[in-house]
Structures are given as C-alpha cells and as structure tokens.
C-alpha positions in Angstrom: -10.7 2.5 -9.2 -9.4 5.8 -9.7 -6.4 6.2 -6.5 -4.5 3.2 -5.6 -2.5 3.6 -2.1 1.1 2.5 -2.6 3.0 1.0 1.2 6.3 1.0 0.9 9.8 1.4 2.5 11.3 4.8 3.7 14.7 3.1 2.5 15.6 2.1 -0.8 16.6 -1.8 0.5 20.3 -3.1 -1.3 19.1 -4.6 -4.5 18.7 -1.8 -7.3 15.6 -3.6 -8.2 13.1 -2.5 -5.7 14.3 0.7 -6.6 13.4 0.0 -10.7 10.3 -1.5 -9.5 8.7 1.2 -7.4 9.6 3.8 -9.9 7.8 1.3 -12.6 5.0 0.9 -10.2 4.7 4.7 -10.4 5.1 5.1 -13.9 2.3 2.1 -14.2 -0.4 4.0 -12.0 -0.1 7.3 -14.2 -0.3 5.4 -17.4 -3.5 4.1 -16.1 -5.1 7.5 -15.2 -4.9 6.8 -11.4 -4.0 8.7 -8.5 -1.3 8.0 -5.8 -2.0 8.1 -2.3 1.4 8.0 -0.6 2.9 8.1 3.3 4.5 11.6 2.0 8.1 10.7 2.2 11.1 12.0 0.0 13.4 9.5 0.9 13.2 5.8 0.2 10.8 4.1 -2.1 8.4 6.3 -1.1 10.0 9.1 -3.0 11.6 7.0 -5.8 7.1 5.7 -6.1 6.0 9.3 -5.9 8.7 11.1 -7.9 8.2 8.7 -10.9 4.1 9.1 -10.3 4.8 12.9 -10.3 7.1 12.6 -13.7 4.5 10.8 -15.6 1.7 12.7 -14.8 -0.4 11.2 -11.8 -2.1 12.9 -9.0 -0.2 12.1 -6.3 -1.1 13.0 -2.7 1.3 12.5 0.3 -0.3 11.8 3.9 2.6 12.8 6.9 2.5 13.5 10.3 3.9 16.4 11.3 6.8 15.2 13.2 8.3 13.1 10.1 7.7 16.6 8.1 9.7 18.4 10.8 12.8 16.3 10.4 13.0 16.7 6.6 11.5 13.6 4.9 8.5 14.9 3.4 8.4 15.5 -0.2 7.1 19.1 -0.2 7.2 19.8 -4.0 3.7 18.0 -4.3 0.4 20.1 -4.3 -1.5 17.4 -2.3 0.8 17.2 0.8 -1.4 16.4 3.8 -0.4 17.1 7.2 -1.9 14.7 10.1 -1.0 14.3 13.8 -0.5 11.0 14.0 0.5 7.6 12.4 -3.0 6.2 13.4 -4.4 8.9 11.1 -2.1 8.9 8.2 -3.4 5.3 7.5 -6.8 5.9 8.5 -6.9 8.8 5.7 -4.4 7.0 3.4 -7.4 4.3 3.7 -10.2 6.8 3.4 -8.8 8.2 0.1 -7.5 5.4 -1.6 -9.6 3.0 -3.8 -7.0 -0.2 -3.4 -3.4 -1.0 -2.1 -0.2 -2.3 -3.8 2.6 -3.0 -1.1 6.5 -2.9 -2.5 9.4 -4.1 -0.5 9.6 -2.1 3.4 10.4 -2.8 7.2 8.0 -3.2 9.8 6.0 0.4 8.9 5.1 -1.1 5.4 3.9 -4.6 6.7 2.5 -3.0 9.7 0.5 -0.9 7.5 0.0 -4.3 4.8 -1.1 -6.4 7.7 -4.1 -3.9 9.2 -5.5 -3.5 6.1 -6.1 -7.0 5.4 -7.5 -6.8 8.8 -9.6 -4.0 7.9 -11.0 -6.0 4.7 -10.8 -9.6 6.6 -13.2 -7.5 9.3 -15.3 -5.7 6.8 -14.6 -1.8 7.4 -13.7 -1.5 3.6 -13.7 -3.8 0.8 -10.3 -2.8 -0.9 -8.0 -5.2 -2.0 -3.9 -5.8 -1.5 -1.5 -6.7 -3.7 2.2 -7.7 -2.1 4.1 -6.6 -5.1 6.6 -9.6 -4.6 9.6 -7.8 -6.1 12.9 -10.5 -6.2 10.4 -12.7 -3.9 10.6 -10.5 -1.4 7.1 -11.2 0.1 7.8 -15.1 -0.3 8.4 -15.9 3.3 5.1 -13.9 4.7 3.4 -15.6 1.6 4.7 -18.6 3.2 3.7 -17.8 6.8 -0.1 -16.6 5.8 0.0 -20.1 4.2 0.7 -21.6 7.9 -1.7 -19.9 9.5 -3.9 -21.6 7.1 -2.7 -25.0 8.1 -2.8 -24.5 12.1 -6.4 -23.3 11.8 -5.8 -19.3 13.0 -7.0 -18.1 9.2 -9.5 -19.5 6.8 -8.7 -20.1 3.3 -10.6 -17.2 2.2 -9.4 -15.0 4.6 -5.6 -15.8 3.5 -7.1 -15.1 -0.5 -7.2 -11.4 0.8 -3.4 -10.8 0.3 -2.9 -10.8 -3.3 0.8 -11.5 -4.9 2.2 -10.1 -8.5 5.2 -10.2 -10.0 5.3 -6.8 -11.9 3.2 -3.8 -11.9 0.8 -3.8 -13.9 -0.2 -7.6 -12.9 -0.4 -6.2 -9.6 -2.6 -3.2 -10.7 -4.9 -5.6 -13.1 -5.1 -7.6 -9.8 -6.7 -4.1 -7.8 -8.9 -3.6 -10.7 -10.3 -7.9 -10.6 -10.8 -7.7 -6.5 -13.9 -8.2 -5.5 -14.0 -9.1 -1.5 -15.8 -12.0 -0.5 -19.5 -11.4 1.2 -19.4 -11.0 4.7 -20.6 -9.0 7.8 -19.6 -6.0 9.3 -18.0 -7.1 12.3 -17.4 -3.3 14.0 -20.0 -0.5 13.4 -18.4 2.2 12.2 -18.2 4.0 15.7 -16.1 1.6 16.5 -13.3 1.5 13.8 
C-alpha cells in the first residue's frame, strides 16, 4: 500500500472529535510513509485530513473539479492539486490513484462515494478495501443497515465483509494493509466501468 484515499465531509460535523480524528488520521498515514489521495477541499475534514497529512510530512494529492475550485474550496497550497471536469472523474481518478480507502464522518458526498466503492470491489473492478472509520459510532446505524440487508437476502455475508469498521486510525490503516478481497469474477469488462 503506499496511497490510501481518505472520503470524508466538506463540513467539520458538531462534535470536536471528528475534527481530532481526521487530523489523527492524517497524522497516522504520514507516520506510515503513505500518500493521501484527497477530494481537494480546504474546508471541512477534508482540509483538517490534508492539512495534518501536509504538516507531518505525507504526499498528499487533491482531486477537484473545477467548479468546486472556482468557488474557493480547494486547498491550493498543495503541489499535487488535480483539476477534473467532473464528480464522476474525481472518484474515478481518486480510485485510480489510491491503493485503499478509510471513510471519516460526511453527508451524502462521503457515503455516496463509500457506497460505490464497495460496489466497485463487491463487482470486481478493483480489489481495494474500506474501512468506515466509526468515529463516536458514527457509522453504527449504516453498519446496522448493511447487516439488514444481510438478513432480507439483497447482500451476501461476504459481500457485507467488504465494509470494514475501526475505531481509531491506525486500526483502521492496519485493517487496509490485512485486506485481501475475496476471489471472484469480473463482472464488467473494463470498457464497461
């Protein structure tokens, strides 16, 4: 693993403790030698994540579109800021550069983004894990609802294995570093991705 791809809110949420854990999380993936790959965003976790990344040492690399860099939310003080035209291709790069995928606490962007690539892995167009950083239990209920989905028969158990949960950090980067994806077919060519 050398870049781990960090979804996470462009708001800071009301608890001081997502705030301390994203900046952890970003102090975590320098210690370790790894790159950030990042949505590009000043404000929010996403620039409390990259800020601490960029303080401690790491290779960080944002991925905007252009319009979000327009209205003044990019963080244009790191070298690697990558400029796209679209959402579809920020995560298809973010994806394309990163190695595996921690999630921190966010809004419908960051579980969008959580949810498609468990898709993408559940589908076989990469083999990278997740890890819901479940800061305060924040990812509880989803945990929860993945676990339904389970029961009423619209995901198999090893399917629902694909999201990963930690508690801290480095659990949640040790967790990255363990996944191995389960065997499976490629169920798109890659035309068709």
């Amino acid at each position: 693993m050398r870049r781990v791809c960090v979804f996470c809110g462009s708001a800071e949420g009301r608890r001081p403790v997502y705030r301390e854990a994203a900046a952890a999380l970003g102090r975590a993936i320098a210690a370790r030698g790894l790159g950030l790959v990042y949505g590009g965003g000043a404000v929010g976790l996403m620039g409390v994540v990259a800020e601490a990344a960029l303080a401690a040492g790491a290779e960080v690399t944002g991925v905007i579109p252009g319009g979000l860099l327009r209205r003044e939310v990019g963080l244009r003080s790191i070298p690697d800021l990558r400029v796209v035209d679209t959402m579809h291709e920020r995560k298809a790069l973010m994806a394309d550069l990163a190695d595996g995928f921690v999630v921190l606490p966010g809004g419908y962007g960051t579980l969008e983004e959580a949810i498609e690539t468990l898709t993408w892995t559940q589908l076989g167009i990469h083999g990278k894990g997740l890890v819901l950083l479940d800061v305060a239990g924040y990812w509880g209920r989803l945990l929860a609802l993945l676990d339904q989905m389970v029961e009423e028969g619209f995901l198999t158990p090893v399917n629902r294995s694909l999201a990963l949960r930690a508690a801290t950090p480095d659990a949640a980067l040790d967790a990255l570093a363990a996944f191995r994806p389960p065997p499976r077919p490629r169920w798109l060519g890659e035309e068709e991705t």
